[in-house]
N, C-alpha and C positions, 0 to 999 in steps of 0.2 A: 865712296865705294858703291857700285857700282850692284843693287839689289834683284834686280833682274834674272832669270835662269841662265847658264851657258849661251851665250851666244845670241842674247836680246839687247836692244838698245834702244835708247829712245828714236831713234831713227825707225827702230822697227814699228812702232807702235802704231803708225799714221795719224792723222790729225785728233790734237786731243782738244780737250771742251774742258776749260776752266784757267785756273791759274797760269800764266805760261800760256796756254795754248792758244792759238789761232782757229779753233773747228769753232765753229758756228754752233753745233751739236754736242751733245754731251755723247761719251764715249760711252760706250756698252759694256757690260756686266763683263767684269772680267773670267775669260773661260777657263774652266780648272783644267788641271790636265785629266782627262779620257783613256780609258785604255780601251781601246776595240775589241769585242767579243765576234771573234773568226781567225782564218789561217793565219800564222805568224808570218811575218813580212820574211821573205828570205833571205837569207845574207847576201852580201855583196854590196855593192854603190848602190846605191838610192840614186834617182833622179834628183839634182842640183846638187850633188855632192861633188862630182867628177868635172862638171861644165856640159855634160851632155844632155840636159836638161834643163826647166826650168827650178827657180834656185828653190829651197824647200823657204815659205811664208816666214816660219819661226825660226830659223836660223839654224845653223850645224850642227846635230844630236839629238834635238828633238822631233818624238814622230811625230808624222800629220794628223792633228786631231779630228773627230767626224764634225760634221757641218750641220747644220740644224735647218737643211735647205725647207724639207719637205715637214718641218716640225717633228719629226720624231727619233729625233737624233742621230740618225748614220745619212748617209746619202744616197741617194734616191738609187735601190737595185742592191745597196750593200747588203750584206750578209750578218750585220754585227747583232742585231737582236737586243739593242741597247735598251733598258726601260724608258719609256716615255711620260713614264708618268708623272714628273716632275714638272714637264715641258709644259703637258697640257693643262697645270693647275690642278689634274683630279688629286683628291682627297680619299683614303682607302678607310672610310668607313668613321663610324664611332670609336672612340676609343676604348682599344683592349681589340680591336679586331671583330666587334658583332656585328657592326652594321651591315647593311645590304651589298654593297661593293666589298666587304671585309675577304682577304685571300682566303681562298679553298672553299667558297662560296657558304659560306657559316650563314645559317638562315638566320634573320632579326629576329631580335626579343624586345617586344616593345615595353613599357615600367607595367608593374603586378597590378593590375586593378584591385578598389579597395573592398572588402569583405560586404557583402550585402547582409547584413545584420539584420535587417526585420523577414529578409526572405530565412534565414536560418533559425530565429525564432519561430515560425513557421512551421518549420518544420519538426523541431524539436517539440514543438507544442501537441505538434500533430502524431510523432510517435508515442509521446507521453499518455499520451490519452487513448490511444490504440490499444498500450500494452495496459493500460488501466480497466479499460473496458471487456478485455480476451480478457486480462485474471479473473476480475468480475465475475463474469458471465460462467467462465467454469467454478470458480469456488462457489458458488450458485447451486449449478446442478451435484456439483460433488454435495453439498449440505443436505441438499432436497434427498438426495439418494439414502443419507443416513439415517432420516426419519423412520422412525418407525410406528407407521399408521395402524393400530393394532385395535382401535375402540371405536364400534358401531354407533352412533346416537341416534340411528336412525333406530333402533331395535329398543328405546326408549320410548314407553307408552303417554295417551293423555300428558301432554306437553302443553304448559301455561304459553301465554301469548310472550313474543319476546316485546322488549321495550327499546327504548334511546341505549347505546352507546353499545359495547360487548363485554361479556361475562365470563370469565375464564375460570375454571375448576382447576385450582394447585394441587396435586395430593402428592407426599412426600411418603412412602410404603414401606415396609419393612422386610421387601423381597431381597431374599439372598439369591438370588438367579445367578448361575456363575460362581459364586465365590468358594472355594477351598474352605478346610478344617482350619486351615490357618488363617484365612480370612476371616472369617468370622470370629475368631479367638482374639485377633489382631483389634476385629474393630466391637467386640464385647455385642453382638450382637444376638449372639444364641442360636440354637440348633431350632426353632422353632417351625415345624411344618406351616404352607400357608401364606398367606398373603394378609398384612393389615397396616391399615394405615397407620402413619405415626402424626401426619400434621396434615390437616385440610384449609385451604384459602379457598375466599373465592376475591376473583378482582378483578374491579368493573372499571373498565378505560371508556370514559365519555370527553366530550366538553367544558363540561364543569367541574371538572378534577377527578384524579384516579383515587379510586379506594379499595385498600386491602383490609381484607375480612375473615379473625380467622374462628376458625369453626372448632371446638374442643371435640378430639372423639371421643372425648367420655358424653358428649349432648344429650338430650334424651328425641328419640323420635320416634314418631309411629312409621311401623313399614308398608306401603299404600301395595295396589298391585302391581304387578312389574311382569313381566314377557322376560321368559328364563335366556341369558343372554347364550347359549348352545342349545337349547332344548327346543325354543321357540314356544315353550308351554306359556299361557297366561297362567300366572297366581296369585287368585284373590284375594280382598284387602282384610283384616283378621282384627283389625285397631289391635296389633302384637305393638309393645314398647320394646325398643330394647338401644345399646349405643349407637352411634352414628358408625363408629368404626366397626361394627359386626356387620352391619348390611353389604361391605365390601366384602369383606372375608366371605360373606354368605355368597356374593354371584357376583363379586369384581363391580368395576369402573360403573357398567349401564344401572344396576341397583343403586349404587350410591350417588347417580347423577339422579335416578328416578327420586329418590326418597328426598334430597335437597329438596328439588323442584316442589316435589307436594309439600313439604313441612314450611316451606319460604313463598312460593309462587311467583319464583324467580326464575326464568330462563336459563340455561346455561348452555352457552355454544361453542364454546372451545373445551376439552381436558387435556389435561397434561401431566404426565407424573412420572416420579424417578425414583428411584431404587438406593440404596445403602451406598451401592461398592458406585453407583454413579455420582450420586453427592460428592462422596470423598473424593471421586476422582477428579472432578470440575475444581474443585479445591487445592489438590495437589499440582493440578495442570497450571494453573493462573498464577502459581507461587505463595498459596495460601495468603490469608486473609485478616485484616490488620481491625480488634477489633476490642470497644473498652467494657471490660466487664468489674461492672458495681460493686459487685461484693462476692466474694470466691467462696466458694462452695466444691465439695466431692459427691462422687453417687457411683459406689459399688456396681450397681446393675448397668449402668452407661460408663464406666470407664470413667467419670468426668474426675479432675483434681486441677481448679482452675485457682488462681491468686489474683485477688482484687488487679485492678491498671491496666494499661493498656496491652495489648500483646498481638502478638501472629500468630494463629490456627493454622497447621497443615490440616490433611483431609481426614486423618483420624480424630485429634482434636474436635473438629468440627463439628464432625459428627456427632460427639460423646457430651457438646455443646446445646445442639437441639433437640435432643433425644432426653436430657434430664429432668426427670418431673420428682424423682423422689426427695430430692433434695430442697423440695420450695413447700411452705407449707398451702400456697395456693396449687400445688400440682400441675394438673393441667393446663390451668390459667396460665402460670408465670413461663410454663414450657410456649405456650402458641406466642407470649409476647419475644421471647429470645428466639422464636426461629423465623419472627419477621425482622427481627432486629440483625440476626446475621444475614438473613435475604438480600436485605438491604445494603449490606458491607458488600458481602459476594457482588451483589450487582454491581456497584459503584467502584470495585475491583478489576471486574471486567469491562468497563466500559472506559478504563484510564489509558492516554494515549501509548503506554510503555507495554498495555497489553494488545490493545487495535494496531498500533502500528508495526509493532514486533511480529514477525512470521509465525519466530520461534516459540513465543509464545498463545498468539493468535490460532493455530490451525491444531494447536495441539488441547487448546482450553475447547475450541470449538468440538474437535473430535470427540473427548472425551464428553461432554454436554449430549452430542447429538447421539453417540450410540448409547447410551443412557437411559434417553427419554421415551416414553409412551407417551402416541398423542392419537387423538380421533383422526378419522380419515380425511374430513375437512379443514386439517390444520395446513395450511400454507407459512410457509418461511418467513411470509411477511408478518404473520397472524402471531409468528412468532416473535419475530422480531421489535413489534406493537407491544406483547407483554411485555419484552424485555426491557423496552425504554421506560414502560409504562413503571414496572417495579424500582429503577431507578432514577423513578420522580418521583415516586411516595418517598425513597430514602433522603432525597434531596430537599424534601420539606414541601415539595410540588403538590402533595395530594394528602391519604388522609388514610391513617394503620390504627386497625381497632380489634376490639372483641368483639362476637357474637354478644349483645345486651343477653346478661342473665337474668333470673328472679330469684332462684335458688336450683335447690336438688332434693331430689328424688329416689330413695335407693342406690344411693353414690354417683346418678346421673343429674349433671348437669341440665337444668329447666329454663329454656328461652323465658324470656319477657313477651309477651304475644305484641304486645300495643306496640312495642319501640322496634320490633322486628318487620309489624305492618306497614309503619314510620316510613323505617330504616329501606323498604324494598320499594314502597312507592317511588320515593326519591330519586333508589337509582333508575329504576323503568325511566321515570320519567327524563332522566339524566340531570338533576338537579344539583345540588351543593348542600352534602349529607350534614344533618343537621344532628343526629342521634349520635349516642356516647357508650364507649361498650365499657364491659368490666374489663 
């Protein structure tokens, strides 16, 4: 049977190359059939259909296919527009159609280059520390702005020499500044006109270890002359006795820096002090304060009804905490040891990374701290910040929490030890490693 299209035969084929055949040559790629792209051939005879022409190559029925004279497959002036692009070997591109030859001229994508990792650490390093150093820098001046530089020391007379290390004046006050009928009801504080202290420290940040010191305001001192802190009058020294906490009441902050200084012959270059409703507030702000009390005790006049173990003081508590003297038979004593002893919680409270690193908690313990506080005019944020670590390294066992050394009393005032106080001041002058022991 005969495989061939209509009207082919192996006569048609001319000389073949291989089995059978006599060509010398291997036959060429057999041609598919083509259909030409141009006019359609007209009807009628075809040249070699009729005899009046030469006979058609492929035999009766089939058209003439184009020629691949000029390589691009019609012949040379045809019209047909056949692709060539098979003829000539090219290739259209990458596959999927991106490459550079791809139809419709699709620009190349050459493969993703790989992440440059230390250039992106770079810069993440580099914003990180940007936005670190902008918060910085304003919650800085925002702090500095809170201050409230309200105590002259310069309006402080006959001022002993200072020594090694610096000396910071704590006083804790009994001003109700601000507070409402119900504040004060709230925190058993009393209607009392006036200003008086309720706890004095003093604490010396040296080299050789911090020491807090605290001062009983029942003490006895003489009051020396003082330069009236609004009047500018000097007032002679009269050798008056009377408690440490009345010299405040009598002419505020610069009398009772004065009268330290003469009764101790201690410097003092920083104060610092704070009010009822700002204690409480610093307490309340921080999430109050986790703290183990020895042996439970109540006291009518301070609010206090505490049960032995451990517990949490919010900022009322707290208060009602270091304010209790009537409740101890040492009074005042055992009062200045409980209000270094919450000091020291407070600090160690505030300084935990769930309150530094928390905003929430952070900006708001800060606020309430900073518009709270009275400090001298030469308090700097740093000076500040220096006490604040400094209080919580004594809590931490870093330093050294004591009495003023007693000898007795007086007309119900408390009477330094002269020798262990002379001791006790040398030391820190000299910044030494306090060797004296208080009651």
């Amino acid at each position: 049977m005969n495989d061939w299209p209509e009207g082919w035969s192996d006569d048609n084929r001319g000389p073949r190359y291989g089995r059978g055949s006599g060509g010398a040559q291997p036959e060429s790629a057999r041609v598919m059939r083509q259909v030409r792209r141009g006019p359609a051939v007209p009807p009628g005879p075809r040249p070699g259909h009729d005899g009046s022409g030469p006979a058609a190559p492929y035999g009766a029925g089939v058209p003439q296919q184009p020629s691949y004279v000029d390589g691009r497959g019609h012949e040379p002036g045809a019209g047909g527009g056949y692709d060539s692009g098979y003829n000539t070997g090219q290739v259209y591109g990458t596959p999927g159609g991106r490459g550079p030859g791809a139809p419709g001229g699709a620009p190349a994508r050459g493969p993703r280059p790989a992440p440059n990792w230390r250039r992106r650490i770079k810069w993440t390093a580099i914003t990180v520390a940007g936005v670190l150093v902008v918060t910085s820098v304003a919650t800085y001046f925002w702090a500095d702005s809170k201050l409230r530089r309200e105590v002259d020391l310069s309006k402080v007379i006959d001022r002993p020499e200072g020594g090694d290390g610096t000396n910071y004046l704590i006083v804790g006050s009994d001003s109700r500044e601000g507070m409402s009928k119900e504040d004060k009801k709230k925190l058993h504080t009393g209607g009392a006109d006036g200003k008086r202290t309720d706890s004095v420290m003093i604490l010396h940040v040296g080299d050789s270890g911090d020491t807090l010191i605290s001062l009983p305001r029942d003490s006895d001192v003489v009051v020396p002359s003082y330069q009236g802190s609004t009047s500018g009058k000097v007032f002679p020294a009269q050798g008056r006795h009377t408690k440490l906490n009345a010299t405040y009441a009598e002419d505020g902050p610069t009398l009772l820096v004065r009268t330290i200084e003469a009764n101790t012959g201690l410097r003092i270059d920083h104060y610092v002090e704070i009010g009822f409703q700002g204690f409480a507030g610093i307490v309340d702000a921080v999430g109050g304060v986790e703290i183990d009390i020895e042996k439970g005790f109540k006291d009518k006049w301070s609010g206090a009804d505490f049960e032995a173990g451990k517990q949490t003081l919010n900022g009322q508590e707290a208060l009602a905490f270091v304010r209790t003297r009537h409740a101890f038979a040492a009074s005042d004593l055992q009062r200045t040891k409980n209000q270094q002893k919450f000091l020291a919680a407070l600090a160690h409270q505030v300084a935990t990374p769930s309150t530094i690193l928390n905003p929430f908690k952070f900006y708001p313990t800060m606020g309430a701290g900073l518009d709270s506080l009275i400090v001298d005019k030469d308090m700097s944020l740093w000076d500040l910040a220096s006490m604040f670590w400094a209080m919580k390294g004594v809590s931490g066992g870093d330093g050294t929490s004591m009495n003023m050394p007693i000898s007795g009393s007086v007309g119900g005032n408390l009477v330094w030890d002269k020798a262990k106080v002379k001791t006790l001041v040398d030391e820190l002058n000299n910044d030494e490693k306090v060797t004296v022991s208080g009651n």
